[in-house]
Backbone and ligand atoms as CSV (ligand in chain L), in Angstrom:
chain,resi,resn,atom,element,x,y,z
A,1,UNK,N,N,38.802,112.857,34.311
A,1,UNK,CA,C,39.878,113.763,34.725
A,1,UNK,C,C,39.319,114.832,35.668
A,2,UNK,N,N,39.882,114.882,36.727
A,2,UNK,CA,C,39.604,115.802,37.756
A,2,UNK,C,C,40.206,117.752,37.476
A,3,UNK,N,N,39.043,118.514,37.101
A,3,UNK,CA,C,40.197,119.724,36.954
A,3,UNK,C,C,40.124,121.007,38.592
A,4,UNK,N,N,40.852,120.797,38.480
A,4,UNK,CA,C,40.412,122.455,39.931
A,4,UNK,C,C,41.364,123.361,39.191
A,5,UNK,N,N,40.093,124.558,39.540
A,5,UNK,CA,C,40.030,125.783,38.353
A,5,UNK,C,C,39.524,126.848,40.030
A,6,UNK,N,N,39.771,126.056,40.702
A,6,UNK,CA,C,39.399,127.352,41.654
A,6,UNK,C,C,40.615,127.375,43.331
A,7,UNK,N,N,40.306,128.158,44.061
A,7,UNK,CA,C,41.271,128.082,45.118
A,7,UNK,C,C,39.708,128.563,46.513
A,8,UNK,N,N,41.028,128.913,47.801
A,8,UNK,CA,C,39.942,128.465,48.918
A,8,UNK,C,C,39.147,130.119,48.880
A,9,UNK,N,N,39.966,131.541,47.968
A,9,UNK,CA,C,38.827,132.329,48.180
A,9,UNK,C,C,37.715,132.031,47.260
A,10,UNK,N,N,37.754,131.348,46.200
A,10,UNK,CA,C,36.390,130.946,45.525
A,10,UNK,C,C,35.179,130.450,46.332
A,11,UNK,N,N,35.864,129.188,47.389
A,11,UNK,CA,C,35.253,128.479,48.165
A,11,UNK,C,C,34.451,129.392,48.950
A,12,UNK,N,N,35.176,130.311,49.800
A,12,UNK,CA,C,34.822,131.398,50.528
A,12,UNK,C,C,33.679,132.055,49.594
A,13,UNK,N,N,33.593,132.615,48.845
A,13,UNK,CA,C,33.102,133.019,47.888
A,13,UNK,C,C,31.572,132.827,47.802
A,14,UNK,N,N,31.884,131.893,47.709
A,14,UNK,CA,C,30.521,130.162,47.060
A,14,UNK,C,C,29.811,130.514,48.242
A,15,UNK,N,N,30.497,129.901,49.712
A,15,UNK,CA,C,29.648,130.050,50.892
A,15,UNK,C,C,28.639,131.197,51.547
A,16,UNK,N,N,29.661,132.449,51.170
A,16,UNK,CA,C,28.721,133.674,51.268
A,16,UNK,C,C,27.509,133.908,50.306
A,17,UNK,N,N,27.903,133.067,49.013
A,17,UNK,CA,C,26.682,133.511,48.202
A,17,UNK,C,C,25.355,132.725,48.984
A,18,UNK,N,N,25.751,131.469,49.069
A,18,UNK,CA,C,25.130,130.052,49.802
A,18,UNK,C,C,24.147,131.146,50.477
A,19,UNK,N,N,24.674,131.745,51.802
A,19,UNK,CA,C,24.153,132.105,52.769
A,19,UNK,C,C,23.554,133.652,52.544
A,20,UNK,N,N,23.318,134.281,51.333
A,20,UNK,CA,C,23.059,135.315,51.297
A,20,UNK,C,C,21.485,135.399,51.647
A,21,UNK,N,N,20.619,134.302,52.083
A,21,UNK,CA,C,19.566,133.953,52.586
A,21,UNK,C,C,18.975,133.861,53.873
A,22,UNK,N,N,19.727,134.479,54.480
A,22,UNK,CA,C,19.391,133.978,56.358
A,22,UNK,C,C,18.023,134.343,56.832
A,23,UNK,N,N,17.768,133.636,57.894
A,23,UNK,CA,C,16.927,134.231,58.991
A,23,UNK,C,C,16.679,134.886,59.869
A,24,UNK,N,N,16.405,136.185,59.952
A,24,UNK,CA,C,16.588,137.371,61.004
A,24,UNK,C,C,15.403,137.470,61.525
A,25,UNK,N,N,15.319,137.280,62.710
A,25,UNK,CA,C,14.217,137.230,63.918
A,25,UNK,C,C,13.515,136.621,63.221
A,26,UNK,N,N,13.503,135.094,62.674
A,26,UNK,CA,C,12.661,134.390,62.342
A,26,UNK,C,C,12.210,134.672,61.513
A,27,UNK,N,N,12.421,135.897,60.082
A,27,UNK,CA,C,11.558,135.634,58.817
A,27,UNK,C,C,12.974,135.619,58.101
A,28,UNK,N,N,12.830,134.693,56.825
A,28,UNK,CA,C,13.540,134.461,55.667
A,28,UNK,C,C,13.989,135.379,55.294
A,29,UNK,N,N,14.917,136.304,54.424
A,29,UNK,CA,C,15.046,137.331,54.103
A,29,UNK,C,C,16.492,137.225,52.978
A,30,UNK,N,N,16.379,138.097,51.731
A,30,UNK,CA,C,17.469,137.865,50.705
A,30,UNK,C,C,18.292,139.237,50.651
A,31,UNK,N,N,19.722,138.887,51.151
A,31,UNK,CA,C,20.721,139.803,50.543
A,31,UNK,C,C,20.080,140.386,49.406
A,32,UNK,N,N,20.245,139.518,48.444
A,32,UNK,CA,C,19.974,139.886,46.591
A,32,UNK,C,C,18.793,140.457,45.910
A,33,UNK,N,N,18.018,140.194,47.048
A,33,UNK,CA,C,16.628,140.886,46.636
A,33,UNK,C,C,16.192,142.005,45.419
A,34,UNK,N,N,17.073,143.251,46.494
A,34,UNK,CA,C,16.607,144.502,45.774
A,34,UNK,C,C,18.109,144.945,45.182
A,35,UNK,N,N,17.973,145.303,43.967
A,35,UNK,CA,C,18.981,146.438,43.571
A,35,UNK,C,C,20.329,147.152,44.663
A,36,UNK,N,N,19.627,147.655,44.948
A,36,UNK,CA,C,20.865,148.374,46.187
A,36,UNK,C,C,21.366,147.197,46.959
A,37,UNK,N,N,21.064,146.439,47.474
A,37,UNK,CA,C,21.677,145.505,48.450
A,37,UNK,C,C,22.502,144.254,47.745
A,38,UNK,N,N,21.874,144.289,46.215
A,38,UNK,CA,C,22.420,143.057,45.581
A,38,UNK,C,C,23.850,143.965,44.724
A,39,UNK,N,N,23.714,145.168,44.276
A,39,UNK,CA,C,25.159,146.046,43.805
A,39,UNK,C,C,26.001,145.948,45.201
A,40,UNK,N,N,25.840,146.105,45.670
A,40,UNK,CA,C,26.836,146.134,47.422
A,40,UNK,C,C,27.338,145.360,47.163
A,41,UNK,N,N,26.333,143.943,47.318
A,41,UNK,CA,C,26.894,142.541,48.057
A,41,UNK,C,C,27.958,142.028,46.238
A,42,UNK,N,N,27.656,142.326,45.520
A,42,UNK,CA,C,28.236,142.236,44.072
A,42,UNK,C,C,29.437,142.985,44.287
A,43,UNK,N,N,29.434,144.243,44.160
A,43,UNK,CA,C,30.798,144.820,44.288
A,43,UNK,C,C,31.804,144.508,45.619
A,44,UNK,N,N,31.213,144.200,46.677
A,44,UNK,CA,C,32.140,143.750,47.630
A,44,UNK,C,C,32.740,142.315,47.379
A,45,UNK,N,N,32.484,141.648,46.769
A,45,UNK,CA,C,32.639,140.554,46.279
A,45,UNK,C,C,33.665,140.595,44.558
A,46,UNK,N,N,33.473,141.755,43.942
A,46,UNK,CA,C,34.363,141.467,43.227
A,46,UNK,C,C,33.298,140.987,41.768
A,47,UNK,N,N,32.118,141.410,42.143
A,47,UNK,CA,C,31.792,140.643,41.000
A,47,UNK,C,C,30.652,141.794,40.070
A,48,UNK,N,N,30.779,141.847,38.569
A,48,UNK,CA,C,30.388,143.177,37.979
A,48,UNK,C,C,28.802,143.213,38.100
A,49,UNK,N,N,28.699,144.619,38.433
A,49,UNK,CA,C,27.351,144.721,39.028
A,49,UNK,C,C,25.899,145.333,37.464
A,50,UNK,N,N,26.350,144.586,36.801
A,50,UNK,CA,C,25.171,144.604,35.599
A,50,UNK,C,C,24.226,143.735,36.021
A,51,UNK,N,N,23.017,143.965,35.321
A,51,UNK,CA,C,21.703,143.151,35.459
A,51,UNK,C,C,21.967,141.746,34.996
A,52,UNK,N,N,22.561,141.739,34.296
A,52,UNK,CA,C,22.941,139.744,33.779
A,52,UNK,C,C,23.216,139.302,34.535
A,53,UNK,N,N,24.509,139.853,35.143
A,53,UNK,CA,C,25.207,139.416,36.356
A,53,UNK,C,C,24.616,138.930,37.777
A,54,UNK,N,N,23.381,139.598,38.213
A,54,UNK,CA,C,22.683,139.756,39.077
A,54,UNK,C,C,21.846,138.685,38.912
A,55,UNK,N,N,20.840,138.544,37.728
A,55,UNK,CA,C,20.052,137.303,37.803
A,55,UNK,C,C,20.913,136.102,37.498
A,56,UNK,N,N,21.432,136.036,37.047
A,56,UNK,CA,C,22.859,134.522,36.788
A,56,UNK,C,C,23.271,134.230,38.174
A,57,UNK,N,N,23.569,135.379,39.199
A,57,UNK,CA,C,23.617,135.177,40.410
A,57,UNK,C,C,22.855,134.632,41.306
A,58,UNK,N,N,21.626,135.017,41.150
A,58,UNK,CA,C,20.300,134.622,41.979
A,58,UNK,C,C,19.790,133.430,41.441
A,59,UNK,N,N,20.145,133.310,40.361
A,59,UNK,CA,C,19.539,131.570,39.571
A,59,UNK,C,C,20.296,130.676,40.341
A,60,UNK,N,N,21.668,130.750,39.911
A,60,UNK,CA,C,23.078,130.095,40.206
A,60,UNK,C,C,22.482,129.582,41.993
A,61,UNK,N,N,22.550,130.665,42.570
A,61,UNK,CA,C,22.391,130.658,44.110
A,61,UNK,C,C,21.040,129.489,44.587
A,62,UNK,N,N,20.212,129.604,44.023
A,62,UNK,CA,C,18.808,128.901,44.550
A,62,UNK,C,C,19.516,127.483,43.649
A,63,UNK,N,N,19.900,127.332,42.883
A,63,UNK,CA,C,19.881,125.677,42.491
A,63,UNK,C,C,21.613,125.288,43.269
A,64,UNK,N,N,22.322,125.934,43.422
A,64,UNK,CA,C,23.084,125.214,44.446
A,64,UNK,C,C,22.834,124.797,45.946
A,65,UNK,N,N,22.029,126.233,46.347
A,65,UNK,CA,C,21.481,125.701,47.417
A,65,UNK,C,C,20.317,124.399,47.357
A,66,UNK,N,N,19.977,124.265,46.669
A,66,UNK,CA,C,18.903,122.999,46.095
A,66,UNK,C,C,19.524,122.138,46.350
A,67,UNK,N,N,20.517,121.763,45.276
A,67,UNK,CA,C,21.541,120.595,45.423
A,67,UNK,C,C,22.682,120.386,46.440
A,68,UNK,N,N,22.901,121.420,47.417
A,68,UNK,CA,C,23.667,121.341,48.906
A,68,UNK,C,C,22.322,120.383,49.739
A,69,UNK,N,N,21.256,120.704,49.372
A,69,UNK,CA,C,20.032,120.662,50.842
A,69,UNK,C,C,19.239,119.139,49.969
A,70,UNK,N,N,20.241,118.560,48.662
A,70,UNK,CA,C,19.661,117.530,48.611
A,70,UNK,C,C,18.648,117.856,47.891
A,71,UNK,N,N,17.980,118.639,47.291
A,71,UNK,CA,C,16.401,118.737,47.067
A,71,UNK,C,C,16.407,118.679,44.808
A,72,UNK,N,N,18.146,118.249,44.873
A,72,UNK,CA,C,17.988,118.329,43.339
A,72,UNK,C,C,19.599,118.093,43.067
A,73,UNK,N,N,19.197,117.210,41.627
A,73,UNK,CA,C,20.650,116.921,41.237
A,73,UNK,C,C,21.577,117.709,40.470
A,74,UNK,N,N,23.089,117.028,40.602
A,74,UNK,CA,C,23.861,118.637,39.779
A,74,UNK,C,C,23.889,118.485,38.790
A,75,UNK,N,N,22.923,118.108,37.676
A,75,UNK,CA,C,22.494,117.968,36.178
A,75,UNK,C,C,21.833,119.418,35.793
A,76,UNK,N,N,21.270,119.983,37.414
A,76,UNK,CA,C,20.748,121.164,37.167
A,76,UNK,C,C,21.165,121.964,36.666
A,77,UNK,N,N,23.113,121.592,36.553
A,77,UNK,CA,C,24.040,122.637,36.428
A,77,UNK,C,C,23.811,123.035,35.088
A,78,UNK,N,N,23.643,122.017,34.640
A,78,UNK,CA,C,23.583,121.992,32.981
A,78,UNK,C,C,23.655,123.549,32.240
A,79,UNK,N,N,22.104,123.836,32.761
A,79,UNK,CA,C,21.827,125.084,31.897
A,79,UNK,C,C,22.635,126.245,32.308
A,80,UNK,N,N,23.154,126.335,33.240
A,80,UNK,CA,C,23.667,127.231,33.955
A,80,UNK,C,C,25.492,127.545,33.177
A,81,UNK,N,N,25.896,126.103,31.863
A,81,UNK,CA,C,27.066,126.375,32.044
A,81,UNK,C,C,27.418,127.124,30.432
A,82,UNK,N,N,26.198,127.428,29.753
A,82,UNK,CA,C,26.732,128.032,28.742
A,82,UNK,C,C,27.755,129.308,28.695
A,83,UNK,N,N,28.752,128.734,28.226
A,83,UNK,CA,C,29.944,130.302,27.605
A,83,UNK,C,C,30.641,130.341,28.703
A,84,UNK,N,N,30.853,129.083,29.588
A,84,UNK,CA,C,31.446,129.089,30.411
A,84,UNK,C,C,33.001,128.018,29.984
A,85,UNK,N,N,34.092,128.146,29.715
A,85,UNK,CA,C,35.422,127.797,29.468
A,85,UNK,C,C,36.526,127.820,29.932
A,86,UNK,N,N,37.354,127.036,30.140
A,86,UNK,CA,C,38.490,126.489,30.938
A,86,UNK,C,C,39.649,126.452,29.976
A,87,UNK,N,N,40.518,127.413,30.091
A,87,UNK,CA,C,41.918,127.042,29.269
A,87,UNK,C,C,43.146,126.957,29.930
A,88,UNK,N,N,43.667,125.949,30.082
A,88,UNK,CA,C,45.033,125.677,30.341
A,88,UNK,C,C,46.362,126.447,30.129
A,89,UNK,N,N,47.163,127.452,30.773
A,89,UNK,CA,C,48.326,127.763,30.330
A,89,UNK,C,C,49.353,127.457,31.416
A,90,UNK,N,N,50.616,127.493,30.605
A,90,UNK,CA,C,51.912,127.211,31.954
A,90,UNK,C,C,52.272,128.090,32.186
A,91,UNK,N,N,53.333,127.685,33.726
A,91,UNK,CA,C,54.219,128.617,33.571
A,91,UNK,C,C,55.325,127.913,34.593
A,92,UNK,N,N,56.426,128.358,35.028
A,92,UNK,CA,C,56.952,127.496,35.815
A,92,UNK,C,C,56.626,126.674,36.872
A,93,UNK,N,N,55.494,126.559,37.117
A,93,UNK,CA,C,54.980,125.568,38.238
A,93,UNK,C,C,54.102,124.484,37.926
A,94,UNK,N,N,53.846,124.783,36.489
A,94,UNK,CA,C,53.001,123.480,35.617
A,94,UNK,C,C,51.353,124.199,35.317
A,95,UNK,N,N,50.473,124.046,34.824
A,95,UNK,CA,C,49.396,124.276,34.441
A,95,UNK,C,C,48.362,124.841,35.210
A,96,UNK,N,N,47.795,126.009,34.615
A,96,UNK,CA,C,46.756,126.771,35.560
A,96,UNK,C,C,45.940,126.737,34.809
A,97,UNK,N,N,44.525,126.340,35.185
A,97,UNK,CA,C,43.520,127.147,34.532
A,97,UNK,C,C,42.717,128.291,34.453
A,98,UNK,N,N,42.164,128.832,33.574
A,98,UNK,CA,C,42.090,130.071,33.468
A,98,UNK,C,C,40.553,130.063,32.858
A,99,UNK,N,N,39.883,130.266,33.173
A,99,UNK,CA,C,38.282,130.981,32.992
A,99,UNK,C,C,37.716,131.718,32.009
A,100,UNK,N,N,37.516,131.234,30.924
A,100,UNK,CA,C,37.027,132.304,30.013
A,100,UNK,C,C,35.339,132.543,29.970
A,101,UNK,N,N,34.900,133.562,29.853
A,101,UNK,CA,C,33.312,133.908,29.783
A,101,UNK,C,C,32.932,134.215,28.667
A,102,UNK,N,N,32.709,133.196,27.897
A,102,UNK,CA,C,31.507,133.574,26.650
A,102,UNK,C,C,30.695,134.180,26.598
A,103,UNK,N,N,30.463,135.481,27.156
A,103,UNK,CA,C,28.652,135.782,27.219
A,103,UNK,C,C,28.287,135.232,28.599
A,104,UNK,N,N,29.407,134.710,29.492
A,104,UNK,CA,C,28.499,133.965,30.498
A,104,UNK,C,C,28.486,134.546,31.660
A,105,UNK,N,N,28.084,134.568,32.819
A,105,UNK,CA,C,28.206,135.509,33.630
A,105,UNK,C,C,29.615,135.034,34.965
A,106,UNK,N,N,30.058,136.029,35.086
A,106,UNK,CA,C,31.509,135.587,36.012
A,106,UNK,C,C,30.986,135.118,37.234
A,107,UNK,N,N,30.286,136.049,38.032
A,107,UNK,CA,C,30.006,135.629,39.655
A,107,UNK,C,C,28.738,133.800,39.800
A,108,UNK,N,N,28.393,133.998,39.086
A,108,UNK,CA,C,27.604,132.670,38.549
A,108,UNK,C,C,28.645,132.032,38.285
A,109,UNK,N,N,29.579,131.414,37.405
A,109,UNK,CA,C,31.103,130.697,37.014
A,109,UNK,C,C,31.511,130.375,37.802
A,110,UNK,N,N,31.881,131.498,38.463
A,110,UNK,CA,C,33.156,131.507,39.832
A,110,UNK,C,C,31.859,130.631,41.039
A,111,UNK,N,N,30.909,130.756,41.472
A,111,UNK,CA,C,30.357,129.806,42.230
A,111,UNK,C,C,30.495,128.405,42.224
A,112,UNK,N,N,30.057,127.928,40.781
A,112,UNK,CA,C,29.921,126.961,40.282
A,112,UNK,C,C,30.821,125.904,40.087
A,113,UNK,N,N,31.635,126.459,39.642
A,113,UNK,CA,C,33.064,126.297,40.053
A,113,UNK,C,C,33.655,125.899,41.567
A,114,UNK,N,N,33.577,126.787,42.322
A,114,UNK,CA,C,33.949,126.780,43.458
A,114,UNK,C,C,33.091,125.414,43.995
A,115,UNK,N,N,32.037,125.183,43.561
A,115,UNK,CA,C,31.157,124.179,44.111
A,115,UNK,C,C,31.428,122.971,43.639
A,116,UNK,N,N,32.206,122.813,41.924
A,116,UNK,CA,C,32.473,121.406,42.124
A,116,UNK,C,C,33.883,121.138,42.833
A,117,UNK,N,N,34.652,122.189,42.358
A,117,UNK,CA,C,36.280,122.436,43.496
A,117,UNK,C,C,35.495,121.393,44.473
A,118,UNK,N,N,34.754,121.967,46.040
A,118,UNK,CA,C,34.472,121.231,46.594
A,118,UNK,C,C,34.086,119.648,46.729
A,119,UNK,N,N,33.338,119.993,45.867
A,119,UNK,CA,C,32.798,118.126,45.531
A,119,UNK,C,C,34.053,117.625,45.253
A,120,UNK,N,N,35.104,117.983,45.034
A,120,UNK,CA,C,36.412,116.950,44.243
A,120,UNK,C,C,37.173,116.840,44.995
A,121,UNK,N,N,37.196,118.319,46.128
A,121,UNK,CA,C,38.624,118.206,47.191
A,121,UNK,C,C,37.601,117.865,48.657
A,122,UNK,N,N,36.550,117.717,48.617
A,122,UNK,CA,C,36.247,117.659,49.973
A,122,UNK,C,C,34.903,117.816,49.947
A,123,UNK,N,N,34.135,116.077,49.219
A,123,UNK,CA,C,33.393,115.557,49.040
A,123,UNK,C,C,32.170,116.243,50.526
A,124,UNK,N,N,30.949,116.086,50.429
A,124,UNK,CA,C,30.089,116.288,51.651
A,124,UNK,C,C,30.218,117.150,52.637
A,125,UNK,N,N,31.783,117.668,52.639
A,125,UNK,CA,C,31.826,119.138,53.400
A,125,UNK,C,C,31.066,120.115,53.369
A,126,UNK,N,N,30.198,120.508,52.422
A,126,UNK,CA,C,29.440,121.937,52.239
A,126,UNK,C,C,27.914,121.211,52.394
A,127,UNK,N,N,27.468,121.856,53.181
A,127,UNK,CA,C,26.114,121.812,53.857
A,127,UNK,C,C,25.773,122.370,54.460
A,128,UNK,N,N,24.041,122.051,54.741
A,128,UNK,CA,C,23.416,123.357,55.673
A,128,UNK,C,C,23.441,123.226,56.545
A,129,UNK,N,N,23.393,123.824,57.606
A,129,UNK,CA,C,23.451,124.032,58.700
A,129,UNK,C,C,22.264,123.276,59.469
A,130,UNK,N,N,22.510,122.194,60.790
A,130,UNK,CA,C,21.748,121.142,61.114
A,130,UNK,C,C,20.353,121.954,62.146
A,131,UNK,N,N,20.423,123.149,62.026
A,131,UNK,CA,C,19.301,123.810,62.412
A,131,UNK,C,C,18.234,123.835,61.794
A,132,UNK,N,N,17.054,123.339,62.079
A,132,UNK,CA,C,16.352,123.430,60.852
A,132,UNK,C,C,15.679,125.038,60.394
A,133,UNK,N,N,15.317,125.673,61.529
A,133,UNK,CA,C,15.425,126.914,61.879
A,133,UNK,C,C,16.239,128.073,60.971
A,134,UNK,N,N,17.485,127.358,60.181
A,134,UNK,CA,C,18.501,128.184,60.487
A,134,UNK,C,C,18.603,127.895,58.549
A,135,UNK,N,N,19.241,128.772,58.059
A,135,UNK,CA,C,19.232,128.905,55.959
A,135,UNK,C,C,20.253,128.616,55.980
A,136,UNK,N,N,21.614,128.921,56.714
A,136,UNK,CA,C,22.947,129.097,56.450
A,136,UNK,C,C,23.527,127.784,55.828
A,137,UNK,N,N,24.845,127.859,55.324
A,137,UNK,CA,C,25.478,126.410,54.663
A,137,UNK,C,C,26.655,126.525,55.743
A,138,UNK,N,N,27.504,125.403,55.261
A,138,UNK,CA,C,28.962,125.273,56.254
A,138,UNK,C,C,29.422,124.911,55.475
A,139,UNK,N,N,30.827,125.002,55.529
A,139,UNK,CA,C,31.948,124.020,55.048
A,139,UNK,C,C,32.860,123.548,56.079
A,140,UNK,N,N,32.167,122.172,56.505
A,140,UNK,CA,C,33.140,121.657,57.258
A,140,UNK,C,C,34.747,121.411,57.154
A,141,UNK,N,N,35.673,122.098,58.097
A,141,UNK,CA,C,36.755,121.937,57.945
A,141,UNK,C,C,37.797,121.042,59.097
A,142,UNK,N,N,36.624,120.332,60.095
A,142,UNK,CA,C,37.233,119.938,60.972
A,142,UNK,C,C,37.824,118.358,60.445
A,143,UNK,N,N,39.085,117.825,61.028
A,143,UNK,CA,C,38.938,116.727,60.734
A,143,UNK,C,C,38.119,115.590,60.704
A,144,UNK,N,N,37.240,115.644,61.555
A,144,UNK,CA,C,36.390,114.073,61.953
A,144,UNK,C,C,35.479,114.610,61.459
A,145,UNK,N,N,35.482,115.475,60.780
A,145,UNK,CA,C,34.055,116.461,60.017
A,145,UNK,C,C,32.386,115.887,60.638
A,146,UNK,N,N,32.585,116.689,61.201
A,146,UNK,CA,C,31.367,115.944,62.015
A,146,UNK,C,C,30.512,117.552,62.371
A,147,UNK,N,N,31.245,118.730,61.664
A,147,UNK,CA,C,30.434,119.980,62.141
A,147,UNK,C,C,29.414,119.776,61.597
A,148,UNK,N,N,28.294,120.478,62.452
A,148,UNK,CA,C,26.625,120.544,62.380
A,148,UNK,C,C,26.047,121.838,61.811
A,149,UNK,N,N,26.849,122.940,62.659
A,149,UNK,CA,C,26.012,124.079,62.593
A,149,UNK,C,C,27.260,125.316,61.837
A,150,UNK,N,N,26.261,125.684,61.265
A,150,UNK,CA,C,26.913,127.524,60.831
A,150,UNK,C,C,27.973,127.810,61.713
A,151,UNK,N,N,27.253,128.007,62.519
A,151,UNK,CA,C,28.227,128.881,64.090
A,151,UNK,C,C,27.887,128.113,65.269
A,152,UNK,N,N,28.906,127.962,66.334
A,152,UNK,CA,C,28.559,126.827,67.151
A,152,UNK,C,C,28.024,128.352,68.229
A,153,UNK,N,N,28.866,129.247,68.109
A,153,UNK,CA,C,28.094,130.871,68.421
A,153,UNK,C,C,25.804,130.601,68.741
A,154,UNK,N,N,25.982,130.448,67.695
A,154,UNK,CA,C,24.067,131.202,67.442
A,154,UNK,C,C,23.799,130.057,67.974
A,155,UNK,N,N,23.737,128.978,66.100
A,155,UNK,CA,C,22.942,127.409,66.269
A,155,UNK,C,C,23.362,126.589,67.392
A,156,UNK,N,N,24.750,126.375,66.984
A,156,UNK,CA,C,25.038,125.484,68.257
A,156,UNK,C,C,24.895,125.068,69.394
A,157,UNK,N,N,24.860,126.528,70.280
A,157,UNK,CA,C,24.713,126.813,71.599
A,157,UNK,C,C,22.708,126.643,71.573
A,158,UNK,N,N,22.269,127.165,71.308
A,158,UNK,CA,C,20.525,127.819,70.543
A,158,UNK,C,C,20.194,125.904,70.867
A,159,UNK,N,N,20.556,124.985,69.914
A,159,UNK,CA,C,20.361,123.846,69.788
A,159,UNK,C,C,20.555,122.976,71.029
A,160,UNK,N,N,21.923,123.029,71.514
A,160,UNK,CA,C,22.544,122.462,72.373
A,160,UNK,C,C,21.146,122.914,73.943
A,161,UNK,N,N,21.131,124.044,74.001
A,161,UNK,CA,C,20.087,124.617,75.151
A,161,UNK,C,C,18.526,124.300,74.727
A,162,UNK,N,N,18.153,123.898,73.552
A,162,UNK,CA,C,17.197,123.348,73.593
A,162,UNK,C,C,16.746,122.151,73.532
A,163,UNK,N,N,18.008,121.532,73.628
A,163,UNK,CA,C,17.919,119.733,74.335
A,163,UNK,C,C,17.850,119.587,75.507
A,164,UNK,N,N,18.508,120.427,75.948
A,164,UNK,CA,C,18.953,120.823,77.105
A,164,UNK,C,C,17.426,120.620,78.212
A,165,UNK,N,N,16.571,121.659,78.029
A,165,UNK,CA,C,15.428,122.151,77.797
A,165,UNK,C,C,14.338,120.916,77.844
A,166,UNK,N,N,14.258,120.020,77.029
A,166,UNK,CA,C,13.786,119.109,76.761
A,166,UNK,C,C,14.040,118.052,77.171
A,167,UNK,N,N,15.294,117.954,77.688
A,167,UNK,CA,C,15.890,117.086,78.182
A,167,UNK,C,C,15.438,116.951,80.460
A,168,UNK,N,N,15.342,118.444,80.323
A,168,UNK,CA,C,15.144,118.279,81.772
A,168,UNK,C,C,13.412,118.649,81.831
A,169,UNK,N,N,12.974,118.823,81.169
A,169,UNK,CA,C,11.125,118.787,81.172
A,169,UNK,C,C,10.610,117.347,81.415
A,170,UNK,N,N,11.942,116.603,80.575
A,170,UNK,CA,C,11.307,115.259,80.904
A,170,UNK,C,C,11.403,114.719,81.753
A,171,UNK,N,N,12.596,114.706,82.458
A,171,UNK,CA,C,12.544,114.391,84.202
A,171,UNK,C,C,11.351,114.478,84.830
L,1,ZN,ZN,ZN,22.767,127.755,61.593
């Protein structure tokens, strides 16, 4: 049985966490790192800024990105889903589910969530970005889904000019 327990700001959601990793002038660097930058990026997001919350976040984050980039299966999820619960209620439009947290942490949930949402409505859409250069994820939304890059802005163009590049050296 297929359940979706999430909608497209979850998705949204998921992706920013995805990418809270980028590359700025070429060194790696984490949103979540320190305290101050990880309460920000938590409260702008909606999500409670306690210490549980924070490492459930940063766990959550490195094994999805794992299993987006291929490097691990979603069995990983496993440990990740204690006190995490799904209850069904109606109302005139037929059945919603509703999220309960055992002890478990919400912004971790709500990812996780959002990540199998994906896998169910739109299999292989979420991925990294074909830069290798580049940390970011995508969620392809084009039809022939064939997007490559984060931003056709940075990577795209960045990529595209360095074929480019290579392309006329070899002449
Ligand atoms: Zn990119």
């Amino acid at each position: 049985m297929d359940v979706y327990a999430t909608t497209p700001d979850d998705e949204a959601f998921l992706l920013d966490l995805l990418n809270t990793t980028p590359v700025v002038d070429g060194s790696p660097t984490d949103v979540l790192a320190d305290r101050a930058g990880a309460t920000r990026w938590m409260r702008d997001h909606g999500v409670p800024t306690g210490d549980a919350e924070w490492t459930a976040l940063v766990r959550v984050r490195s094994v999805l990105q794992a299993i987006t980039r291929g490097e691990q299966s979603p069995s990983a999820l496993q440990s990740h889903l204690d006190g995490v619960r799904l209850r069904p209620a109606a109302d005139d439009d037929g059945l919603h589910w509703q999220l309960e947290l055992d002890g478990a942490a919400a912004g971790a949930a709500r990812a996780l969530l959002a990540w199998d949402g994906l896998r169910l409505t739109s299999p292989g859409r979420l991925r990294p970005c074909a830069n290798t250069e580049c940390r970011l994820f995508l969620i392809d939304r084009s039809k022939p889904n064939t997007a490559r890059w984060c931003s056709m802005a940075t990577c795209g163009n960045r990529m595209k000019a360095r074929r480019h590049y290579h392309r006329t050296r070899a002449d």
